[in-house]
N, C-alpha and C positions, 0 to 999 in steps of 0.2 A: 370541731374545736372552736370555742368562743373567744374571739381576737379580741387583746387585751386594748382598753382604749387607753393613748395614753395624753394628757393635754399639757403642750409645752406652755406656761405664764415667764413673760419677759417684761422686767420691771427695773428701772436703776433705782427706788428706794425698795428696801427691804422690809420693811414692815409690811407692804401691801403683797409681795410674795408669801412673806409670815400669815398672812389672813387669809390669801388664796387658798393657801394649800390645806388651813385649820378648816376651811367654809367645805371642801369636798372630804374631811376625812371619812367621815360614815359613807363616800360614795366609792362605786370600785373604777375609780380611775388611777391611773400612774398619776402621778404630777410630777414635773420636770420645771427647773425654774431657772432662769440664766437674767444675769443683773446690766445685759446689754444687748443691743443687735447680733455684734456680729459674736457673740457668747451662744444664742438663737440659733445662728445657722448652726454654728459648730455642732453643736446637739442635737439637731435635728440632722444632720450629715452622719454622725454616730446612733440617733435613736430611731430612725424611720423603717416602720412608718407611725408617723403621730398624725393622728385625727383632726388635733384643733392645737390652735396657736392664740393667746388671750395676750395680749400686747401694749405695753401703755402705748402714747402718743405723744408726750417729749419728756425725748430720752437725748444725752448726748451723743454726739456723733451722727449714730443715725435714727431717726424718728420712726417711729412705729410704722407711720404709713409705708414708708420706704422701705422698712424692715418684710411689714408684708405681703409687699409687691415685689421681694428680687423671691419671698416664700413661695407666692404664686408663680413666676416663674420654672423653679425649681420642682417644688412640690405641689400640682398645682390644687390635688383633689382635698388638699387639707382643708379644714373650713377654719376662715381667720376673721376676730372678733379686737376691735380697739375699743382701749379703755382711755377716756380722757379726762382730765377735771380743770380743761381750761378751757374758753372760748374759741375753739377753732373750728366751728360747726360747719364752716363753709368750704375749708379746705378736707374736713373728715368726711360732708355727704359728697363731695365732689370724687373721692375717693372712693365711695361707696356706688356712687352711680356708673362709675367703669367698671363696676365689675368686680374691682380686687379686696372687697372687704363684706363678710357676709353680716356683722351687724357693728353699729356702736353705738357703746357703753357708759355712760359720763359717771365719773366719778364724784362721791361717795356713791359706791349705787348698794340695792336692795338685793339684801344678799337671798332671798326667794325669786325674786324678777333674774336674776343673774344665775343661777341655779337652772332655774326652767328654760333660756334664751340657751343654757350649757347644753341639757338636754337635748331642745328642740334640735338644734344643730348637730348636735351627733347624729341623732334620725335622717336630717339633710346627706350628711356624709354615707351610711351605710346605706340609706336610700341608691345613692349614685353607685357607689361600689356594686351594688346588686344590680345595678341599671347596667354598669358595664359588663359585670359579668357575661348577663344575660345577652346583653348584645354582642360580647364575644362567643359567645355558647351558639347566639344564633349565625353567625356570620360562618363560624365552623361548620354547622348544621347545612347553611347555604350551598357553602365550596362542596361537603361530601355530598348533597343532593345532585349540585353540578357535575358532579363526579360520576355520580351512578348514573343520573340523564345521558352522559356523554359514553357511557358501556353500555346504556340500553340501545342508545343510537346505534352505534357499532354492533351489537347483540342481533337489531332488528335489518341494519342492512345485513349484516351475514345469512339471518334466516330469510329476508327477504331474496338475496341473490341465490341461495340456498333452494328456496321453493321455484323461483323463477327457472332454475336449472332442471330441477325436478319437473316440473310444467314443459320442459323441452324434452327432456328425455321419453316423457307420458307421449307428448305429440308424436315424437317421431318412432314412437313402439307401435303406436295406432296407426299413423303412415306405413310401418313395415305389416301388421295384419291387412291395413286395406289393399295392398300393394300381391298379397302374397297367391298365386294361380290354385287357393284351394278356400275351402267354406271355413269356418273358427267358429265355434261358436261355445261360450261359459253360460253355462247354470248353476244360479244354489241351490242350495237345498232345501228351499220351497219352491223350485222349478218356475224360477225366475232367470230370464234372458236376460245375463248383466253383460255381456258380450259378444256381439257382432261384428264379424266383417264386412267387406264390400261385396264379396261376394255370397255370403249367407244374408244378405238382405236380397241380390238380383233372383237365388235357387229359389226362396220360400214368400216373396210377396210379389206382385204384381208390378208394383213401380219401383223395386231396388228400396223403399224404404227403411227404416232400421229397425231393428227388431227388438234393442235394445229397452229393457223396463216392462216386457209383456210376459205373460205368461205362454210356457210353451205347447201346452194344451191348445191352445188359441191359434196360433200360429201355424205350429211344427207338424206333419203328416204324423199318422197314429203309431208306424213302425219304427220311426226315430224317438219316438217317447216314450214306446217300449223298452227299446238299445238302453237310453238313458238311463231308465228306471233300473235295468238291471247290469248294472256296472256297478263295479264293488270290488274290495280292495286294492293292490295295488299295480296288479296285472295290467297291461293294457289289454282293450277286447278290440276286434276287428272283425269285419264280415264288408260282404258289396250288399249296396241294397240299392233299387231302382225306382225313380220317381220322373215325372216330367220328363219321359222317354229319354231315361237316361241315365246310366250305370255309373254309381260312386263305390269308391273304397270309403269304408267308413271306419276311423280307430277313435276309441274313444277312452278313457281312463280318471280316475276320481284323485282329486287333488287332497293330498295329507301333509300337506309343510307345513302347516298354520291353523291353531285352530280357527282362527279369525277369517284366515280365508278357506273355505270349505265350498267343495260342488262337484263338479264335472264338467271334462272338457270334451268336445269333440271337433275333429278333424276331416273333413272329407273331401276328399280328391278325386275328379271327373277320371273315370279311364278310359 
């Protein structure tokens, strides 16, 4: 929806309101005309928000300037233009150069130079309006960014304490296989050594090494790679089988919980 502009003219003679309002007919503005200052606020207190404020510069009571510096005060994004057709250029740029007045106007003025000066100013105004918009838009954007950073944080120490927990549980499962008075030992199912104990590295290598990441052809004596190979379904198999002058019980059985984790385990125990 295209926000109607509407331009308040405050003037105490009436004919130069009478002109104002003839010079914008063909344009789509409101015009609003009050024949004193404090007439000014009042309408602008009922009609805001108004764009632009066009103001003589002596009025009685209170003078233009004054008029739109309590406007600025109040309203502050309105853009305000004084019109004057007396010598008071020094008090009107002095006004101008604080700030509180965006252009002035001397009167008789051209009513094309006064038209475009109308113009240009509105573009000033709606400029800012989008300026602020935008930087309320971004400042929103800012907080909800803040927001999620501050869940990610919280997100990442959970799974970081999360993993860290996990990393102690792993350790101390591998402390219970190193610990435990018999051989462990996992294969996948490309006869791959993904698990060793302490004591299935001292049975099948020379220095306790780990056996972990070899293949078990490599390693393993030929009649445990047989055992291996023929284990299947869900049954555990068991038999004693003798190596390095020395009898084990040997169970071993194929893992189906997961397809992800898929192999065979075995177990062997000195008797």
């Amino acid at each position: 929806m295209i926000e109607q502009v509407k331009i308040l003219c405050v003037d105490d003679e009436p004919n130069v309101l009478r002109a104002l309002k003839r010079l914008f007919i063909d344009e789509d503005y409101e015009i609003l005309t009050a024949a004193s200052g404090e007439e000014g606020l009042e309408l602008l207190e009922k009609e805001y928000p108004v764009q632009l404020v066009l103001s003589d510069y002596r009025m009685p009571a209170m003078d233009g300037v004054d008029f739109l510096k309590r406007v600025c005060e109040r309203w502050p994004d309105t853009i305000r233009i004084v019109l004057s057709g007396y010598a008071d250029t020094a008090a009107i740029v002095a006004a101008i150069n604080e700030g509180q007045i965006y252009k002035f106007i001397a009167k008789p003025w051209d009513d094309n130079e006064l038209k475009i000066t109308i113009a240009k100013a509105l573009e000033v105004y709606f400029l800012n309006e989008q300026n602020q918009r935008l930087t309320s838009e971004l400042q929103d954007s800012n907080e909800e960014l803040s927001t999620i950073n501050q869940n990610l944080e919280e997100i990442v120490r959970e799974r970081t304490n999360d993993i860290l927990f996990q990393n102690k549980v792993l350790q101390f499962s591998q402390n219970i296989l190193h610990c435990l008075p018999a051989a462990v030992l996992g294969i996948d199912p490309d006869d791959l050594i993904v698990q060793s104990n302490r004591m299935s590295n001292q049975i099948f290598t020379e220095k306790g090494t780990s056996l972990t990441g070899l293949q078990m052809d490599a390693v393993l004596p030929g009649d445990i790679c047989s055992l291996v190979r023929s284990i299947a379904g869900k049954d555990v198999m068991s038999t004693r089988l003798e190596f390095n002058n020395r009898t084990y019980l040997v169970n071993g059985v194929a893992m189906h919980d997961s397809d992800s984790q898929q192999g065979k385990i075995l177990l062997l125990i000195p008797v």
